[in-house]
C-alpha positions as CSV (number, residue, x, y, z in Angstrom):
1,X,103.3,88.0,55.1
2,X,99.8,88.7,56.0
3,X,98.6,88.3,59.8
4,X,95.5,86.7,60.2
5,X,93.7,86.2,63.3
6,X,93.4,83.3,65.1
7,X,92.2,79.7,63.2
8,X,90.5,77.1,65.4
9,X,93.4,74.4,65.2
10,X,95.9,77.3,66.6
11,X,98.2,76.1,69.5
12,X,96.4,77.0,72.5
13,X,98.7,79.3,74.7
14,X,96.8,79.0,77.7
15,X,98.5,79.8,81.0
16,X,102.6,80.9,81.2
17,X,104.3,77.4,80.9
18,X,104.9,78.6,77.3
19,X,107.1,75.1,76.7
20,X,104.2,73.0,77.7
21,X,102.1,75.0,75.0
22,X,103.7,74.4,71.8
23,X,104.2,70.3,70.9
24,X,107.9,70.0,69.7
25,X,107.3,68.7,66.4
26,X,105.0,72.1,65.8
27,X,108.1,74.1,66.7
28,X,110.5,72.0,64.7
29,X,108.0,72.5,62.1
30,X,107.9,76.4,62.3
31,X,111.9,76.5,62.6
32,X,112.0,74.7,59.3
33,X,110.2,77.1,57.3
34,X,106.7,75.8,57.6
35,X,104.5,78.6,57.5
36,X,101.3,77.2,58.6
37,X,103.1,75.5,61.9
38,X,104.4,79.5,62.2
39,X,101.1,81.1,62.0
40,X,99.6,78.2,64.4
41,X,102.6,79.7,67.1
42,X,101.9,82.7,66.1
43,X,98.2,82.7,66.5
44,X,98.0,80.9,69.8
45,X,100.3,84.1,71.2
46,X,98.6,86.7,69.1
47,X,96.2,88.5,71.5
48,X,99.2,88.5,74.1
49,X,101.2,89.8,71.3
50,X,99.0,92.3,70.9
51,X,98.2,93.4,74.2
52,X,102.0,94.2,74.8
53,X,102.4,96.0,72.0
54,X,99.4,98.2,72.8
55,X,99.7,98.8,76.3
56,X,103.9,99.9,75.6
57,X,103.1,101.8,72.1
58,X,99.8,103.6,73.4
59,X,98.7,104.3,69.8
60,X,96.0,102.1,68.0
61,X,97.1,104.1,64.6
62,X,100.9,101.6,65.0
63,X,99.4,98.9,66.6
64,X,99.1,96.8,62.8
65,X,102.1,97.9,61.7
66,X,104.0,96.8,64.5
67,X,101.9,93.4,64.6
68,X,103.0,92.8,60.8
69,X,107.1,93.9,62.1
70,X,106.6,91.4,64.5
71,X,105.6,88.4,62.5
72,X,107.7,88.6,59.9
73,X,110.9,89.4,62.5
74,X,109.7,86.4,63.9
75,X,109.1,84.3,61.1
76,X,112.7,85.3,60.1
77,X,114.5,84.7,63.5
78,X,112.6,81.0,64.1
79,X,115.2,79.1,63.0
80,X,118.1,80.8,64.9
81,X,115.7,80.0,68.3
82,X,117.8,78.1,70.4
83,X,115.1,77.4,72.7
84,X,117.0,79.2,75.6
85,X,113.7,80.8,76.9
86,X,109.8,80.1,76.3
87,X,109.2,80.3,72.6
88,X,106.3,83.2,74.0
89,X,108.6,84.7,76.4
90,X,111.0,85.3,72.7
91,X,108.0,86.9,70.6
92,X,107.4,88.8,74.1
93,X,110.5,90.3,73.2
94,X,110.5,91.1,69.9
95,X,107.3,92.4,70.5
96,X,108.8,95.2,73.1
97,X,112.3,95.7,71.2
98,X,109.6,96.5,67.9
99,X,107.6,98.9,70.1
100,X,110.4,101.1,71.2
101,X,112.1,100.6,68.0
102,X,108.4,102.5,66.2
103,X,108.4,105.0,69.2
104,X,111.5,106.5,68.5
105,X,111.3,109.5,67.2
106,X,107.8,110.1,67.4
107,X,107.1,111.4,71.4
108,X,105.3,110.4,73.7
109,X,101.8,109.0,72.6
110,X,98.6,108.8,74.8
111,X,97.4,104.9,76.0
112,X,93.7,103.8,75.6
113,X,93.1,100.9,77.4
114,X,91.8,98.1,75.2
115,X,88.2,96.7,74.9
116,X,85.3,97.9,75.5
117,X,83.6,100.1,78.0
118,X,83.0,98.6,81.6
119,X,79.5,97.7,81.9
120,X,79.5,98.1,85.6
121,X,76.3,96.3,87.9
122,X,73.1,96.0,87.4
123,X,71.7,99.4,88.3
124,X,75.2,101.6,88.4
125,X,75.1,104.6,86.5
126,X,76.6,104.6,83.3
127,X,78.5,107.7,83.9
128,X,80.3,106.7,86.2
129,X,81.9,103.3,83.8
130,X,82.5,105.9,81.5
131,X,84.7,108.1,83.9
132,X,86.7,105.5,85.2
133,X,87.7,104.4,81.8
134,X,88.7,107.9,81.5
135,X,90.4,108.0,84.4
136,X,92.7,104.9,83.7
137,X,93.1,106.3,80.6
138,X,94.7,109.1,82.2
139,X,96.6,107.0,84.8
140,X,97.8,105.0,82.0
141,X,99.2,107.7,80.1
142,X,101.2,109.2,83.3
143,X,103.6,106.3,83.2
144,X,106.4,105.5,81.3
145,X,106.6,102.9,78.3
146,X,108.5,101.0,80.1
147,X,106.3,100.9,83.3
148,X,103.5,100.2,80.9
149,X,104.8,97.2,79.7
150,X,105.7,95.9,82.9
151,X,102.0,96.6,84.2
152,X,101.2,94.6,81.2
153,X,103.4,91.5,81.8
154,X,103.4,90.9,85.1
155,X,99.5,92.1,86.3
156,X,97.7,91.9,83.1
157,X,99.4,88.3,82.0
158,X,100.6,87.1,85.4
159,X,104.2,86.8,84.4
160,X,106.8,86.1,87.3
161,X,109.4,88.7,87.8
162,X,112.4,86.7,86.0
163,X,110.5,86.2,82.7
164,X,109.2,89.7,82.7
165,X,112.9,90.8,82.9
166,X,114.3,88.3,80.2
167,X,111.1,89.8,78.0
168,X,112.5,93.6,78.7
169,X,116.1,92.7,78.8
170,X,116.5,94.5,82.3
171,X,117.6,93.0,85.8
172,X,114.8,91.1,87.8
173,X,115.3,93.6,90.9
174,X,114.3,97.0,87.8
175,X,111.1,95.0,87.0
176,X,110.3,95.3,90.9
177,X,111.2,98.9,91.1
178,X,109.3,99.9,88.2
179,X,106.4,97.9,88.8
180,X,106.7,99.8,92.6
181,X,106.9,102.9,90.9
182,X,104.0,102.5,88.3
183,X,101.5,101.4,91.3
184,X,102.4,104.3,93.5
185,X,101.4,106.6,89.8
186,X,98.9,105.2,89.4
187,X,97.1,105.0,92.4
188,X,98.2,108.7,92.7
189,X,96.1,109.7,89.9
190,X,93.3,107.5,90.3
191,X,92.6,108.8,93.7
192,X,93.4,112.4,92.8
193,X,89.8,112.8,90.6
194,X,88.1,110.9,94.0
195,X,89.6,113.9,96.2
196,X,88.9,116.7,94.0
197,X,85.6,115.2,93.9
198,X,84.9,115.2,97.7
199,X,85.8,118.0,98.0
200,X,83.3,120.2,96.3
């Protein structure tokens, strides 16, 4: 199966009511087979997909490869969804259980975050866009994949504390502890370049 990126008659997936998002007789649709229904589910969720994947894998290199695992696991699983969570709250976690699943084995890789360079204001000095991206680069790679990915659900997409632990398969009070523990990290290191900085 080949992933293709978004069409303009995709579900929109806008917001986290992921029920209200996909129209039942699209998801009956998908569950039967139907690939084009799929790859309208699976288009709508695709950036968000994707923006897991690469804030808990940290490599660009296995970013594809674990976009196509994820597809077709979730092409094959459809019609075994019982509807027991959001439909996007169940590719959130194939998403994850495919990350960790590629990251075994090969150590601990370095995150870039995503996108393009900050442009900063009107008048700011390039530089210093450029060494903050650098610096959250760094940050980023200090925590854990797991603290990463919580980062990524809960202040990246906004997801409440109960989804994001049904996504990670972990207790609601561990997505509060690590989410605690990856703020005090990274505030640690992004203020440590502003120190040694003042003081010189």
């Amino acid at each position: 199966m080949t992933v293709r990126g978004p069409r303009p008659d995709a579900v929109t997936a806008s917001g986290h009511d992921d029920r209200q998002t996909v129209p039942p007789s699209v998801l009956e649709a998908a569950r039967a087979g139907d690939p084009d229904a799929f790859m309208a589910i699976y288009d709508a969720y695709s950036p968000r997909l994707r923006g897991l994947a690469f804030r808990t894998l940290g490599d660009p290199d296995l970013l594809d490869d674990a976009m196509q695992d994820v597809a077709v696991k979730a092409f094959v699983g459809l019609p075994h969804f019982r509807g027991e969570c959001a439909v996007g709250t169940w590719l959130f976690q194939i998403t994850y259980r495919t990350c960790l699943n590629l990251q075994r084995g090969r150590g601990r890789v370095v995150p870039l975050p995503d996108g393009e360079l900050p442009a900063g204001d009107a008048g700011s000095d390039p530089a210093e866009a450029v060494l903050l991206h650098i610096e959250l680069a760094a940050a980023l790679a200090s925590l854990t994949a797991a603290q990463r990915a919580v980062v990524f659900l809960v202040l990246e997409e906004g997801l409440d504390h109960r989804t994001a632990a049904t996504v990670l398969g972990v207790p609601s009070g561990t997505i509060a502890s690590r989410l605690s523990a990856a703020r005090v990290t990274l505030a640690r290191c992004l203020e440590g370049p502003r120190r040694d900085e003042e003081m010189q």
